[in-house]
C-alpha positions in Angstrom: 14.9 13.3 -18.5 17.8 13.9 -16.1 17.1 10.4 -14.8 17.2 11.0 -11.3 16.7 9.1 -8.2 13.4 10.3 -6.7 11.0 9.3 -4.4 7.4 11.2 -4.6 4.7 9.9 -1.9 1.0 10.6 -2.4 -1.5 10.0 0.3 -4.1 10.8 -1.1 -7.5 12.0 0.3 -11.1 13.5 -1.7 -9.9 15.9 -4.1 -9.9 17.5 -6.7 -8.2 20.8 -5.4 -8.3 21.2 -1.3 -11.8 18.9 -1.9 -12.3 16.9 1.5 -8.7 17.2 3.2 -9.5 14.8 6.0 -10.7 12.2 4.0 -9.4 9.3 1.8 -9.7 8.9 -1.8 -7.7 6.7 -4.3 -8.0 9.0 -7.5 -4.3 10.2 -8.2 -3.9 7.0 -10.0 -4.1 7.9 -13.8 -2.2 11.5 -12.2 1.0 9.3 -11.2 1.0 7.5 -14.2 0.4 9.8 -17.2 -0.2 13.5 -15.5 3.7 14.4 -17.5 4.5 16.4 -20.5 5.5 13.8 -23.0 6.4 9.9 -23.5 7.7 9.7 -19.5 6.8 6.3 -17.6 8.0 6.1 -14.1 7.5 3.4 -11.4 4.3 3.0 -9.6 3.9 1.1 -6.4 1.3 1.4 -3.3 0.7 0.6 -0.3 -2.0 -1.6 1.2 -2.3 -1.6 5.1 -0.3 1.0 7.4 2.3 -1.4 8.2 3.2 -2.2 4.4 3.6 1.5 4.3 6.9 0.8 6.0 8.0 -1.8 3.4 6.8 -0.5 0.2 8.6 3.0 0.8 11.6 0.8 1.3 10.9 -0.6 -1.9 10.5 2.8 -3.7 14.0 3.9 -2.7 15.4 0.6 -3.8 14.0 0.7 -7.2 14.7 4.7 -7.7 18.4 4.0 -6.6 18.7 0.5 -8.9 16.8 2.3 -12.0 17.8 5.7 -11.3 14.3 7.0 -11.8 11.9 8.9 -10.0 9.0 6.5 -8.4 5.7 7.1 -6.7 4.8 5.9 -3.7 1.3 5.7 -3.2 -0.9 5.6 0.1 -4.0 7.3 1.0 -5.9 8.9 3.8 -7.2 5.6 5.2 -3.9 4.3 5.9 -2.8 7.4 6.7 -4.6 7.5 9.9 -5.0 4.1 10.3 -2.9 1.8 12.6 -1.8 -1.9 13.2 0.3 -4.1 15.1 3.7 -3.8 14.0 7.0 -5.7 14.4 9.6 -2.9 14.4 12.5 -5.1 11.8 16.1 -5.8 12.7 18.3 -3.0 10.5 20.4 -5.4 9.6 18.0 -8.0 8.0 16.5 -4.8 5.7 17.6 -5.4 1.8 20.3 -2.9 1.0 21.5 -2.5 -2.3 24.9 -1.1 -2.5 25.1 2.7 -4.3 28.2 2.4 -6.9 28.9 6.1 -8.1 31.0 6.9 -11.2 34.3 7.7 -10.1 36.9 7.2 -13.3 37.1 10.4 -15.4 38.5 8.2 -18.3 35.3 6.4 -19.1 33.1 8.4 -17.9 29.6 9.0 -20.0 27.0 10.6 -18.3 23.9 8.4 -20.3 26.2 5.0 -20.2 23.5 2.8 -19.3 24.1 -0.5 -17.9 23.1 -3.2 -19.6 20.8 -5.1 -17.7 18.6 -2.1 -16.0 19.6 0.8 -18.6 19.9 3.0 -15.5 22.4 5.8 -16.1 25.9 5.9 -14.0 25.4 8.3 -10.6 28.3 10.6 -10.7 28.7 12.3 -7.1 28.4 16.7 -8.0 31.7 18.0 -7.9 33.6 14.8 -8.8 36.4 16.3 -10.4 36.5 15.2 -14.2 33.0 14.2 -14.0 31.1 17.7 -14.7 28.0 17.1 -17.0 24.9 18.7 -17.8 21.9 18.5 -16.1 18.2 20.2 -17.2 15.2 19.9 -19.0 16.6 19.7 -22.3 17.1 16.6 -24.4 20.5 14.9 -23.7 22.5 12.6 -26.2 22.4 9.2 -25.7 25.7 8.5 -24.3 27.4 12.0 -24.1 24.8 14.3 -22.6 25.8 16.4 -24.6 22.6 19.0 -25.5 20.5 17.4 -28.8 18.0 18.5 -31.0 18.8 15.3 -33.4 15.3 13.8 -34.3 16.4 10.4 -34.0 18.2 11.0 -31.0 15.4 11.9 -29.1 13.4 8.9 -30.4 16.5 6.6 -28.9 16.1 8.3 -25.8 12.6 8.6 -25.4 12.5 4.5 -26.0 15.5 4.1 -23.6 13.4 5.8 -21.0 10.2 3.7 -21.8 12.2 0.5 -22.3 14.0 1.0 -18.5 10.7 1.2 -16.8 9.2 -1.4 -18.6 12.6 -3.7 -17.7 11.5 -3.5 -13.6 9.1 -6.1 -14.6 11.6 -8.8 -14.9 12.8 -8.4 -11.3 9.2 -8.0 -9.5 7.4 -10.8 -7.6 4.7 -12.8 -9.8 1.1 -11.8 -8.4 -0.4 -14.2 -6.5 -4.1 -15.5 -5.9 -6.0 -15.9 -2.9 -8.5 -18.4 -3.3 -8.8 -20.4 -7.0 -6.7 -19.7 -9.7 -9.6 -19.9 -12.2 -13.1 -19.2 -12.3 -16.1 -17.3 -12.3 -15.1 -14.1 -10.7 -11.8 -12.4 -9.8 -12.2 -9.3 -7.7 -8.7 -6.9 -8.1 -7.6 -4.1 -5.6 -4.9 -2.0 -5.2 -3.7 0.2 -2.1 -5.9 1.3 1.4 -9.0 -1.1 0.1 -6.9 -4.2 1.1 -8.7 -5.3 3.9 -12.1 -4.5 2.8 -11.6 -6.6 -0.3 -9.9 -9.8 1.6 -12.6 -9.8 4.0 -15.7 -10.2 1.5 -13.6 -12.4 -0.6 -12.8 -14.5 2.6 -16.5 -14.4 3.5 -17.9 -15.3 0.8 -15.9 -18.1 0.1 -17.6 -19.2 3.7 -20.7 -19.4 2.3 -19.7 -21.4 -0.9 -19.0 -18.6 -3.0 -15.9 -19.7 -5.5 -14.6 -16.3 -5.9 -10.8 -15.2 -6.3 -8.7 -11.6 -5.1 -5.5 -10.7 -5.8 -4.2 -7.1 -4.4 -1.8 -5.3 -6.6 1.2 -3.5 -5.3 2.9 -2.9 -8.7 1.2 -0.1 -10.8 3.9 0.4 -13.2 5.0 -1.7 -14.4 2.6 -4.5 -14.1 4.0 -8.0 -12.8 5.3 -10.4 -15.7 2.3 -12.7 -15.1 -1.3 -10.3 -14.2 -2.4 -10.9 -17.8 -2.1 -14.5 -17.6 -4.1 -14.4 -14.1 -6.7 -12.0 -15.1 -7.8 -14.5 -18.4 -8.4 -17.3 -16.5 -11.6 -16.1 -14.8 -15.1 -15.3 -16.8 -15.3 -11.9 -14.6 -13.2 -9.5 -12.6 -14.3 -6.8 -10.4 -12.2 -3.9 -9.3 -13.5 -2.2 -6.1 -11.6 1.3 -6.0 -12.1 4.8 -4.4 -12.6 6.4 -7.6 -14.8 6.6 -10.6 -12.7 3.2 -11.8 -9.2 3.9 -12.4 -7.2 0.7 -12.2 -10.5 -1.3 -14.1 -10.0 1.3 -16.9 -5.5 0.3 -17.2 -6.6 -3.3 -17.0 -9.4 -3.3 -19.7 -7.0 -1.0 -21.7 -3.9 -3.6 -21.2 -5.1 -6.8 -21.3 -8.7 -6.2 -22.7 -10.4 -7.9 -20.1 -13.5 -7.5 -19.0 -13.2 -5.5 -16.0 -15.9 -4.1 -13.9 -15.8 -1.1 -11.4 -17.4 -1.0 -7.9 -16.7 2.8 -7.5 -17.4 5.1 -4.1 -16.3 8.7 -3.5 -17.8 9.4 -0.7 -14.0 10.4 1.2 -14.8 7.2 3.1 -13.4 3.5 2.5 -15.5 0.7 1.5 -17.5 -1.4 3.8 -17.0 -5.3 3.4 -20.9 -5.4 2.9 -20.6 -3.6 -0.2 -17.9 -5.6 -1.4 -19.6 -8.7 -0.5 -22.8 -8.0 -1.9 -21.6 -6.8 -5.3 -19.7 -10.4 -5.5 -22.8 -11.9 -4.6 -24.5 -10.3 -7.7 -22.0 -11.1 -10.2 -21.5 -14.9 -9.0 -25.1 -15.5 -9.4 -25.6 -15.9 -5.6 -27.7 -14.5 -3.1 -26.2 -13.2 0.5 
């Protein structure tokens, strides 16, 4: 509600509760996403090998500066204590947006959103002439001024909604690897990158026409993951949970999604990939 940037990063690991601390896990999806009193969407993104960590943190603070949101990062233990080769980048050649804070007391509105992002204006604390309020309770659109108007909380509660939603427009389209229709697309998200790409990659050795696609976007969804997802008769979603992401997509663009689930606190091995693709393309391995 006070629209806020934030960044929150999850590695997560077997849970519920202190569960299996030392091992990996990828339930804390639905958590990021709806675990919030209230109508209160916020940016989802996650990582999907330890060096993208580096990257899609960058990424987080970008879009919780632009939107002026809080976002979740997400990571898991796999990554966590995993390792790669790993180019350390040139500063300078990093994308930097540039921070502009409020700074004219004259036309200064606290929930002035701009017009393309509907982020609110960043007013440094202590700026004289810009004092405003700042809590849990509902603001006026425009003012901030404390409300209990019905239909001003409905405006704001879309305004909110509609801003997330809006980051869809700048994100990168998904892309395929392998056909870009078919029989079967398999759909991953986070630490189960390279399991996934491998069995995909192997299979496709052995004659195998199946599809993958790794998501890094959460919330929103990219622009164009519906339109993917209906050109292929199947898709299969291999996750470290009891099937998360497979639930959002059936839900979303009521496809028909299927879940390769494991919560062992240990990542998937290509072989079980691999053979489940096997079984749903009609082939033996």
């Amino acid at each position: 509600m006070a629209e806020l940037p934030l960044v929150v990063v999850d590695i997560q690991r077997g849970g519920p509760s202190t569960g299996l601390p030392t091992k990996t896990e990828q339930a804390d999806l639905l958590l990021t996403l709806y675990g919030r009193n209230s109508d209160s969407p916020l940016p989802v993104i996650a990582a999907s090998t330890p060096g993208d960590c580096f990257f899609t943190a960058l990424e987080a603070f970008q879009l919780a500066v632009r939107y002026m949101t809080p976002v979740v990062m997400l990571s898991d233990g796999y990554l966590a204590t995993s390792s790669e080769p790993w180019r350390i980048p040139d500063v300078d050649t990093l994308l930097r947006d540039e921070v502009h804070y409020a700074d004219d007391p004259d036309t200064f509105l606290p929930y002035d959103r701009n017009p393309e992002t509907l982020a609110r204006p960043w007013a440094i604390p202590g700026t004289p002439g810009l004092e405003h309020r700042i809590g849990g309770i509902e603001k006026s659109d425009g003012t901030g001024n404390v409300s209990y108007d019905p239909q001003n909380h409905d405006t704001m509660v879309r305004l909110r909604a509609e801003k997330i939603a809006r980051i869809a427009r700048a994100l990168p389209e998904v892309e395929v690897t392998g056909p870009d229709h078919g029989k079967l697309l398999v759909v991953g998200w986070g630490g189960t990158h390279g399991a996934i790409s491998e069995a995909c990659d192997d299979a496709r050795r052995e004659g195998i026409p199946v599809s993958n696609l790794h998501l890094r976007h959460l919330n929103p969804f990219p622009t164009n993951l519906g339109a993917v997802l209906g050109q292929f008769e199947k898709v299969l979603v291999p996750e470290l949970n009891l099937g998360q992401l497979s639930r959002l997509l059936r839900a979303e663009f009521l496809v028909p999604a299927e879940s390769l689930t494991k919560v062992y606190g240990q990542p998937f091995k290509v072989g079980e990939i691999r053979s489940r693709i096997a079984e749903m393309a009609g082939s033996s391995h």
